[in-house]
C-alpha positions as CSV (number, residue, x, y, z in Angstrom):
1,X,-9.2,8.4,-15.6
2,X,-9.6,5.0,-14.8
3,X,-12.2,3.4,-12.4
4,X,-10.7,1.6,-8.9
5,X,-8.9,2.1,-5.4
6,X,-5.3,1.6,-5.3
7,X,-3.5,1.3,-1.3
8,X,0.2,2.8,-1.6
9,X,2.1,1.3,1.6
10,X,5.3,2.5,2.0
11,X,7.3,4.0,5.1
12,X,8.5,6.7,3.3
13,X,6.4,9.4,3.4
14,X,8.3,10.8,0.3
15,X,7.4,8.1,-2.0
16,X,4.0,8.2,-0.5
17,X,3.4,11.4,-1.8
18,X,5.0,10.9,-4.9
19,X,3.1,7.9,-5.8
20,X,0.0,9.6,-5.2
21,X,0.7,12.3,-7.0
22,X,1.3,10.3,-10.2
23,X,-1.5,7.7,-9.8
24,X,-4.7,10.7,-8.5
25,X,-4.9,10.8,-12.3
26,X,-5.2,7.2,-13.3
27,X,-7.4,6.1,-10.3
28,X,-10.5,7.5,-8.9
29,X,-9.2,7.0,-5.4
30,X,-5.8,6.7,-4.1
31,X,-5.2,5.7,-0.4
32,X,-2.0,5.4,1.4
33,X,-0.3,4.5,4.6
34,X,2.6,4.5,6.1
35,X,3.1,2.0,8.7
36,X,1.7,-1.4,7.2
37,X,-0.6,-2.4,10.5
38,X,-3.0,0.1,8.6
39,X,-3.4,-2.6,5.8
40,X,-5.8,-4.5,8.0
41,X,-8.1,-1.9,8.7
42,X,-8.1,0.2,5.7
43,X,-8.9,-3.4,3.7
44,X,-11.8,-3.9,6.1
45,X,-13.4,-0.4,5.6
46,X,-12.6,0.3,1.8
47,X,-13.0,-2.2,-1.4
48,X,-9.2,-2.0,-2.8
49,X,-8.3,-3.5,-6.8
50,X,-4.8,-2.6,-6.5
51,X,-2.0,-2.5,-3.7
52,X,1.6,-1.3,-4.1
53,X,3.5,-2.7,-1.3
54,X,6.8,-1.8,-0.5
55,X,9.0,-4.8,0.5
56,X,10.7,-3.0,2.9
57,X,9.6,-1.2,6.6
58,X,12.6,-1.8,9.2
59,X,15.5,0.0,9.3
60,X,18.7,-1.9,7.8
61,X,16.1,-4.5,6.6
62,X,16.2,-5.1,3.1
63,X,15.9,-9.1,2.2
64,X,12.0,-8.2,1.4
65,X,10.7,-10.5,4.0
66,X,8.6,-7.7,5.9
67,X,7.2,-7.3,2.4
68,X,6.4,-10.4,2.1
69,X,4.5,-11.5,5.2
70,X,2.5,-8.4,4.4
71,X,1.3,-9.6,1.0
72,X,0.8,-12.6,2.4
73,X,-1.6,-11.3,4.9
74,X,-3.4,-9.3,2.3
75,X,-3.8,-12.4,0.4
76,X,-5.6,-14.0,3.9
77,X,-7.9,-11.5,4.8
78,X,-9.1,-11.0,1.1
């Protein structure tokens, strides 16, 4: 097992838990969230190497954009 904190963020709670259940074994913590106006928070309270950010979070959205502004945000409060 590897060292680190990894943030799954991803709207669908299947993936979520899929995700996690694949990377518990490679990382010594795994956090997730579902709605992406948890990055904020959870980056403020928790020291975080790796993020896997899914691109998309509105229904009948899928040009990535949301994705996106969300790294780009990551990127700002970092």
């Amino acid at each position: 097992m590897e060292t680190g904190t990894i943030l799954i963020v991803d709207d669908n709670k299947s993936v979520l838990a899929s995700l996690e259940l694949l990377l518990e074994n490679v990382f010594s913590t795994v956090r997730t969230a579902a709605n992406p106006n948890q990055i904020t928070t959870i980056l403020s309270t928790t020291p975080i190497d790796i993020v896997i950010l899914d691109m998309n979070f509105s229904a009948g959205i899928n040009n990535g954009n949301e994705g996106l502004y969300w790294l780009k945000h990551i990127h700002e409060i970092r």
